[in-house]
N, C-alpha and C positions, 0 to 999 in steps of 0.2 A: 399639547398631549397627543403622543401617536395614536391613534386608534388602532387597536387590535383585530388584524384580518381573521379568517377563517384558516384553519389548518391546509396547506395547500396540499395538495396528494397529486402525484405523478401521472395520474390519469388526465391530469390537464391540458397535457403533448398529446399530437398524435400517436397512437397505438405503431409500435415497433414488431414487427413480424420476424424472431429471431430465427437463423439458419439451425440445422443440424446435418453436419456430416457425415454418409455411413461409409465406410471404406470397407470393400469383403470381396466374396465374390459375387461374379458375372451375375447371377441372377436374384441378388440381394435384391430384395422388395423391391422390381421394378415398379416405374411410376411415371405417366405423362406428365405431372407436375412436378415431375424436378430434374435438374440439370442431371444428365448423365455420363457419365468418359469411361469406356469399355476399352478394354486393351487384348488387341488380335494376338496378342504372341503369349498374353498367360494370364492363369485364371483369377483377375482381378478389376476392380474397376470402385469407383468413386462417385458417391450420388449426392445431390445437394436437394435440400428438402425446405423449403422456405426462403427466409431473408428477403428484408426489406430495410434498405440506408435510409436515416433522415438526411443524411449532409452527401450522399453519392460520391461516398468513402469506399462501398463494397462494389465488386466486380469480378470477372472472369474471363480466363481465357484459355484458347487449348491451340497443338496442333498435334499433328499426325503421332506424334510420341507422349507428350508430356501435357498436364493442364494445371494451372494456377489458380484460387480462390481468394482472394485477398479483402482483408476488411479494415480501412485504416484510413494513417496518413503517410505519405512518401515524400518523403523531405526533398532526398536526393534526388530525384527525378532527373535535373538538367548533367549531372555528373555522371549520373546512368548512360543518359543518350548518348553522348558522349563517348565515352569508354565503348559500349556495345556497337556505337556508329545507327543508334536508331534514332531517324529523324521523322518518322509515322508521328501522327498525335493520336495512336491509339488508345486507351484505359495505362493506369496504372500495372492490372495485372499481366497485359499482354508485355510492357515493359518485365516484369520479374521473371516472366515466362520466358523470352530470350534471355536472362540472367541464371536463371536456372542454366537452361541450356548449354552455357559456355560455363560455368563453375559447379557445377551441380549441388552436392552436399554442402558447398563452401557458401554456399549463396548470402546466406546470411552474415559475411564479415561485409558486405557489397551495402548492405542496404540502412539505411538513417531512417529511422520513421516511428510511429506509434502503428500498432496493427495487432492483427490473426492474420497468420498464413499458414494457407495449406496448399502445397507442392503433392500430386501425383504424378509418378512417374511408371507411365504405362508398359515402358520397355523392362523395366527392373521389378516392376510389380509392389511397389516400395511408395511409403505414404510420407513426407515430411509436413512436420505443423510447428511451429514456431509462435512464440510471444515475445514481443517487443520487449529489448533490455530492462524495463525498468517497472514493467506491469501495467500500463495503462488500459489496455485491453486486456479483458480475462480470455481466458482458455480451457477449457473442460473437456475431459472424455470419460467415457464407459467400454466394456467390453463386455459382449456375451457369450452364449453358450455356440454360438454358433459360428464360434472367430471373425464376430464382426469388430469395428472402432468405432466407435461413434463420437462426433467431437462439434462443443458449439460454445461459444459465450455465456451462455445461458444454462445455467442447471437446469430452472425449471424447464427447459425448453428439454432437455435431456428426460429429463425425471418423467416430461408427458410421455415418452415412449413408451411402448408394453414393455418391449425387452429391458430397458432399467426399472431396475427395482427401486422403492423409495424406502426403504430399511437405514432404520437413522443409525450414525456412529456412534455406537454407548462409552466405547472407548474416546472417543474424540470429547463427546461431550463431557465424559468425568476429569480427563486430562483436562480441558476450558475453566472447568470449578478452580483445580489445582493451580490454573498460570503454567499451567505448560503444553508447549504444542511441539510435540517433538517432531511432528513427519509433516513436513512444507506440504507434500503433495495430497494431503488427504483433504477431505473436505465435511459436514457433520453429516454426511450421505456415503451408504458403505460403498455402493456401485458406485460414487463418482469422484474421479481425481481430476488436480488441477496441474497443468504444463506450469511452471512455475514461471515468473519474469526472468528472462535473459536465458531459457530452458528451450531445446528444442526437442520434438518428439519423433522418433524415427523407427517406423516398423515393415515390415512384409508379410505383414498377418500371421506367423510362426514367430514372431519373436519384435519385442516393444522394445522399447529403450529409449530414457530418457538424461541428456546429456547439457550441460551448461555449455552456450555459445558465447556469451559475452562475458568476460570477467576482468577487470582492470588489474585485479590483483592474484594473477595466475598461480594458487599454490606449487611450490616445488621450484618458480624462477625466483631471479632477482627484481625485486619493484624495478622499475623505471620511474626513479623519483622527479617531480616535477621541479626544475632549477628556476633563481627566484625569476632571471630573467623570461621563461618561457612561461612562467605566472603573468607577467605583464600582459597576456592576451586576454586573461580574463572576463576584462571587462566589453571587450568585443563579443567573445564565445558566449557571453550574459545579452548581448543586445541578440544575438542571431538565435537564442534560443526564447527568447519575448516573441521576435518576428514572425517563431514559426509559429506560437499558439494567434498570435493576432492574424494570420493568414485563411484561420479556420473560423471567420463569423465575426460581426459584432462583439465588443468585449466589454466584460465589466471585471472589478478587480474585487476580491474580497479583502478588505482595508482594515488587520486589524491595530494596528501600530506599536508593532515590532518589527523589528529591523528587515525582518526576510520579505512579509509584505509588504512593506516600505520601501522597499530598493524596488521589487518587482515591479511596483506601480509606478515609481519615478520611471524606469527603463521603457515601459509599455508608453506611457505619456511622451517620451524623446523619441520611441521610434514613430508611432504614431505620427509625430509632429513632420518628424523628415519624413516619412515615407505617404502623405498625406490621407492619410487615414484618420476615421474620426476617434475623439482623443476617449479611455475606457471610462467606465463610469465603475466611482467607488461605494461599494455598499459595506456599509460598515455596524458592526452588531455593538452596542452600548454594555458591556458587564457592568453592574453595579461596585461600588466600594468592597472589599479591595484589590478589584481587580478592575479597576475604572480607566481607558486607555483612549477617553473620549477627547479630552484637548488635544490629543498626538496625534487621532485621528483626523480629528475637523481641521489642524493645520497644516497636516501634509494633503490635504485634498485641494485646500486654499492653496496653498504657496505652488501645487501643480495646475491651481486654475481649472480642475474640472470638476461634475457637477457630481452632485454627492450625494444616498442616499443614508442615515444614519438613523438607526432605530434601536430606541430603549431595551435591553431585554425582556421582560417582563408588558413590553408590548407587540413583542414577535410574538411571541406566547405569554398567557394570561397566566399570573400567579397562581402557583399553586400544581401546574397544569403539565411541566415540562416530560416529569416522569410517565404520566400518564399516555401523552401523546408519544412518547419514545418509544410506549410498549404497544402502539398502535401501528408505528411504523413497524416493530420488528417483526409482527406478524404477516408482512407483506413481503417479507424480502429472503432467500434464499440461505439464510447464514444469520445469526443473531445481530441485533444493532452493535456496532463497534461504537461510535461516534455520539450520546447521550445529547449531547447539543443539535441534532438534526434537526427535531421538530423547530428550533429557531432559526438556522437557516438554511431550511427548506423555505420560512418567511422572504427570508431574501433573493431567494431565487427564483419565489413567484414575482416579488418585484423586479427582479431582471427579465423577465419573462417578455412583462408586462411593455418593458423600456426595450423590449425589440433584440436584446442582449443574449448570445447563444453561445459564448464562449467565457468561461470563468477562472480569472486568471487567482491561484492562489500561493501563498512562502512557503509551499511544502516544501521538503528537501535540508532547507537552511539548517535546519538543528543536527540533522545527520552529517552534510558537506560541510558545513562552516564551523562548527562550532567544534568542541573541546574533545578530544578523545581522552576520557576519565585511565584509561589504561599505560596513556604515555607516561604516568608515574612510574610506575613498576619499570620498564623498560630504563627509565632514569636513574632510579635506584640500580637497577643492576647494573650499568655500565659507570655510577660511582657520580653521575652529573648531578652535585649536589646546586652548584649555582644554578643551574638549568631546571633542578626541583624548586627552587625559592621561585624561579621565575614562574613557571607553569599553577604552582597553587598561589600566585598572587594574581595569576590571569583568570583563575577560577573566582576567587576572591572580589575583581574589578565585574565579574560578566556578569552573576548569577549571586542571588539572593541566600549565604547560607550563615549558620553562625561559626565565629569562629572554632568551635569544638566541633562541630558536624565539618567543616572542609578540611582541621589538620588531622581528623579521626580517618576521613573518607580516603583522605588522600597517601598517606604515608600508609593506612595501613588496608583499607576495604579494597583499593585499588591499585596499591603499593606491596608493601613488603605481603600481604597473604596472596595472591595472585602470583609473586614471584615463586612465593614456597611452593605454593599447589605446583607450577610447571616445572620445579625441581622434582619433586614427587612423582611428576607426572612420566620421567625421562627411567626414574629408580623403582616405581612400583607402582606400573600404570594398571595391572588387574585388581590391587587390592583395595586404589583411589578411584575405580570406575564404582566396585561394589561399596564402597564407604558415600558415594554418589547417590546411588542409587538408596541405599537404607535412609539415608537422611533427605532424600526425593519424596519418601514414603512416608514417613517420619511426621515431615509436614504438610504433608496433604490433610483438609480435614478429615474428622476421624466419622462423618456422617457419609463418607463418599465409597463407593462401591461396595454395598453391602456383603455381593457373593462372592466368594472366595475364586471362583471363575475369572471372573471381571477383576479383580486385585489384583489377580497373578498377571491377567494380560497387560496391564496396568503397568505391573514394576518389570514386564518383560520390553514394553516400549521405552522406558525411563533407560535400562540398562543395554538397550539396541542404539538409543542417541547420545548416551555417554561415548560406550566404546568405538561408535565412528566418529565421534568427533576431533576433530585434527586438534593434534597438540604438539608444545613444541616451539623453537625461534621466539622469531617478534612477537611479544605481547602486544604491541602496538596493530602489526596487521591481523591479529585474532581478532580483538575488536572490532577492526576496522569492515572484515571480511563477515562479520556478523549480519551486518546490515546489506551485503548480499540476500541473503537469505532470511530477511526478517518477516515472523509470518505474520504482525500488525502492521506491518506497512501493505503485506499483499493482500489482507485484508481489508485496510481498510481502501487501498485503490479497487477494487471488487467491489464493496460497496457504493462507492462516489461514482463511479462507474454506473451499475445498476439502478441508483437514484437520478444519474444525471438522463439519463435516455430517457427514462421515465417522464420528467418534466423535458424535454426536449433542448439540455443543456448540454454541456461539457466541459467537465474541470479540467485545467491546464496546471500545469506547477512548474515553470521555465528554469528554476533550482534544481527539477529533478530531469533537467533533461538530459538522454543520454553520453551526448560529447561534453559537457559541461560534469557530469559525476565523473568522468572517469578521469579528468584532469585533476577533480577536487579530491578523491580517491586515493590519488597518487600523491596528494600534494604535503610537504611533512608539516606535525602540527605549528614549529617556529612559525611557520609561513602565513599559515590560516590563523597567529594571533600576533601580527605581524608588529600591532601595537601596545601589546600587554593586554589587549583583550579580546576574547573570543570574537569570532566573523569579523575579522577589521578587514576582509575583502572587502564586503559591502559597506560594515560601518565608517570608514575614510572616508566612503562617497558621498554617504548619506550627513555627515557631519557638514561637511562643506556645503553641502546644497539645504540643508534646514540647520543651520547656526541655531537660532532662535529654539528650539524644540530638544536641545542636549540629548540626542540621540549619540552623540561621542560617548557619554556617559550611562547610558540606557545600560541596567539588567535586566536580564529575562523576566518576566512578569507570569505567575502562574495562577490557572483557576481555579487550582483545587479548593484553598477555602471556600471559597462562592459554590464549589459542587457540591463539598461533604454540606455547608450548611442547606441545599437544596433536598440532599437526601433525608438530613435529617426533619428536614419538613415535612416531606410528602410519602417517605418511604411507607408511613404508618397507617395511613389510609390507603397502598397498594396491598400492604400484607393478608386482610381476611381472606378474600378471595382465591387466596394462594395458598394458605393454609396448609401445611400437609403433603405441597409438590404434587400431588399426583401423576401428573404425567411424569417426569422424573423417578419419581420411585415406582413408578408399575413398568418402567424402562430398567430398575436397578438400577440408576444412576447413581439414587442417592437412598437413605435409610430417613423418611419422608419424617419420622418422627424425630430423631434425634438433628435433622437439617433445621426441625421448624424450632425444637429447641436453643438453637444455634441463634438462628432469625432474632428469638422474643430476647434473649439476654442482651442482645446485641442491641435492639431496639431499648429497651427497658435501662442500658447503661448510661445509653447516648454517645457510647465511643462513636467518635466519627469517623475513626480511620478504620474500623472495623465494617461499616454501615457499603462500601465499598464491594465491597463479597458480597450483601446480603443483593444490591441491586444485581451482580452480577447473577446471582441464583434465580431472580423473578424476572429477570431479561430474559434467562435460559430456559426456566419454566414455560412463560410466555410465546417464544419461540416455537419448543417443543409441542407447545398443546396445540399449536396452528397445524403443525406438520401431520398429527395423527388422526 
């Protein structure tokens, strides 16, 4: 029997002293204590206020013109020198600082890496900030009354300043209730927006702008489809994107045994092995029936020969308890909990801690890159590829747990023929399908949500602001696809795991989402990504061959929602008195506190479980909100 640790909490790392950037003018809050770059030819200059690296990722550099801030990692470094002809071993950023120099604004097609960077350019009076293509690092800024920028990692690191105000988004948070987040860059703070991943930020203090750098799927060109033959590097571009998180620390692999964890830990294990590094260590979370993945765990850890740690759910965290400790964590974090499973492993990553492990390799990306684009129906249907339809819902059929009426309902018509119609509609009467959009946005939104008729209006004026820009049009296929550019639970939840992992003196990795590796997988058409009748046969090929024994050829996706809703349905009920009535929420207007908590008790009192979903989502945000005020 595992013994049940104590709740681990983030303050068990050394304390992280986050930066803040203020970019204005010359005489913006001078300071002995922070880095300053004044520029003689016009009224502008750049001040660093803090920052402190665990892993001596951050640095700086300047010369007579221009100064670089960089907070990361730089892949390309030796392809840099190179090209630039710099053979100094100075920092990272004095590297980007000649990079700048010779490409200026373009800087960033130049650079491979996870990071923040911020480029001032003192001759132009002009501020570049940039986020790593895929969001591994956050980005935030504010502006004041006094046309300053202010920009850090860190909200709250923002938020301690005078000049930000901490006036929470009511609009944000009622759009949260609904499931909808229409504006990437806002965040539940009115002062504070986020640079988005693959977004860079370019100003001169008269004028901001925010503009996408990285996009594999450039609207208004032709894809550059990937051919099967230049797929055949895959498997290399997969070992060189393991090497570069095992280059940043000690590593441990989060093992849950599906296919995308399961490759990445095979890959980390082989490079490891060649490149003589010690081999990661799997820590692996036990879910109960029926979501139990413990035999596929313990034998891909065996059959890679390294050491293992494997702990029961319910002794990550004590029965009963999960919810509770979730709403302890969201109180601590900048943005509500995403991730409801945290408080267990956060268990695991004080064991990694413990085991000397600072880098945590995990399958994110997989279900994104590899797996099914549910829209390539539609796209089939309309060019008449009925054989090509048989194939595709029978690879949906082989990957992924559905019944037969939910996969030929979903498929011919939720993702099939009504998606085709909407984008005919879309081409013949695209203002009277934005407001047909927008009423039925409204529609179903709960009817406890924005009491004042103020806040509704703002409401249905964001809902009918992210219809009508939303591209329509062509490939169904790459609408999808170009979704998850822009997906605000993915930037979310790398924002959090982020912010958690510093906290504990960690860092999550995810080698599937690495940048050269998405954009090939981006590109690549679904034939290819189910190359064997079933979804992710990039990886599962490999993984078939190297674990025979464990029918990973045959493996479907494995989901945990029963094991969640029956968790809610356990505990939600002893969360609710306390909560009562929402108060912080309705004395925000968020929500009409009475008719929310009437919502609550029916919901409780049915037992619906797919209902019970919403309610955590309300006491998460409650929760949240009451820490902030």
């Amino acid at each position: 029997m595992e013994r049940t640790m104590p709740l681990a909490q983030p303050s068990e790392a050394p304390a992280v002293v986050d930066w803040v950037a203020v970019f204005g003018a010359k005489d913006t809050r001078a300071s002995a204590t922070a880095l300053s770059f004044q520029s003689p030819t016009c009224d502008s200059s750049l001040q660093i206020f803090g920052g402190q690296s665990q892993d001596g990722s951050l640095g700086h550099a300047r010369n007579d013109r221009n100064a670089v801030f960089f907070d990361g990692v730089l892949y390309n470094r030796p392809d840099l020198e190179r090209t630039l002809g710099n053979t100094s071993r100075a920092g990272d950023a004095a590297l980007l600082l000649d990079a700048y120099d010779r490409w200026g604004l373009e800087l960033l097609r130049f650079v491979k890496g996870i990071f923040a960077l911020i480029v001032w350019d003192g001759a132009e009076g002009r501020l570049l900030a940039a986020r790593d293509p895929l969001g591994y690092y956050p980005l935030f800024y504010a502006t004041t009354g006094r046309n300053e920028l202010l920009l850090s990692m860190s909200i709250d690191a923002l938020l301690a300043d005078p000049r930000v105000g901490g006036t929470l988004n009511r609009a944000a948070l009622a759009d949260h209730v609904c499931q909808r987040w229409p504006v990437l860059s806002e965040t539940f703070f009115e002062s504070v927006k986020r640079v988005p991943s693959g977004h860079r930020l370019v100003s001169d203090r008269a004028h901001l702008k925010i503009e996408r750098y990285w996009d594999p799927l450039p609207p208004g060109q032709p894809v550059k489809w990937v051919s099967e033959e230049e797929l055949e590097s895959f498997d290399t571009m997969f070992e060189t994107a393991v090497e570069r998180t095992l280059d940043q620390g000690p590593s441990g692999v989060f093992l849950s045994g599906g296919l995308d964890s399961t490759s990445v830990a095979a890959v980390a294990v082989d490079v490891a092995r060649r490149t003589g590094r010690p081999a990661p260590i799997a820590f692996s979370l036990g879910f109960p029936d029926p979501c139990d993945e413990g035999p596929i765990q313990r034998g891909v850890a065996a059959s890679l020969g390294i050491a293992q740690e494997f702990v029961p759910f319910w002794s990550a965290v004590p029965k009963g308890s999960l919810l509770t400790r979730a709403l302890d964590v969201t109180r601590t974090l900048a943005a509500p909990l995403r991730n409801p499973w945290t408080p267990a492993y956060d268990h695991l990553v004080h064991r990694a801690r413990q085991r000397g492990v600072r880098v945590l390799l995990t399958g994110l990306g997989g279900d994104e890159l590899l797996g099914g684009n549910s829209l390539f129906a539609a796209d089939l249907l309309r060019t008449g590829n009925i054989p090509g339809l048989v194939r595709h819902l029978a690879m949906w059929n082989r990957s992924y747990n559905f019944t037969p009426s939910e996969l030929i309902y979903s498929t011919l018509w939720t993702f099939g023929a009504r998606p085709l119609g909407v984008s005919i509609l879309e081409r013949v009467i695209p203002r009277t399908l934005t407001e047909r959009r927008v009423r039925r946005s409204m529609q179903f939104a709960p009817d406890f949500i924005a009491p004042e008729a103020a806040l509704r209006a703002e409401l249905e004026g964001r809902v009918r602001a992210s219809a009508a820009s939303a591209k329509h049009g062509g490939d169904l296929y790459i609408q999808e696809e170009r979704k998850w550019l822009n997906q605000p639970m993915l930037t979310w939840h790398m924002e959090e795991a982020f912010e958690r992992g510093r906290g504990f003196g960690t860092r999550s990795r995810h080698p599937l989402w690495d940048a050269d590796l998405a954009h090939m997988l981006y590109r690549t058409p679904q034939p290819l990504l189910s190359g064997d009748g079933r979804a992710k046969y990039l990886v599962r090929r490999t993984l078939a061959q190297r674990f025979p024994h464990l029918g990973l050829d045959r493996q479907k996706k494995l989901a945990a929602t029963p094991f969640f809703r029956s968790t809610l349905a356990a505990e939600l009920p002893g969360l609710w008195g306390p909560m009562r009535g929402f108060p912080t929420l309705a004395g925000l207007g968020v929500v009409d506190g009475g008719r929310a908590s009437e919502t609550v008790e029916a919901a409780l009192h049915a037992g619906d479980r797919r209902s019970l979903g919403r309610v955590w989502e309300l006491l998460n945000l409650e929760a949240w909100a009451e820490s902030r005020l």
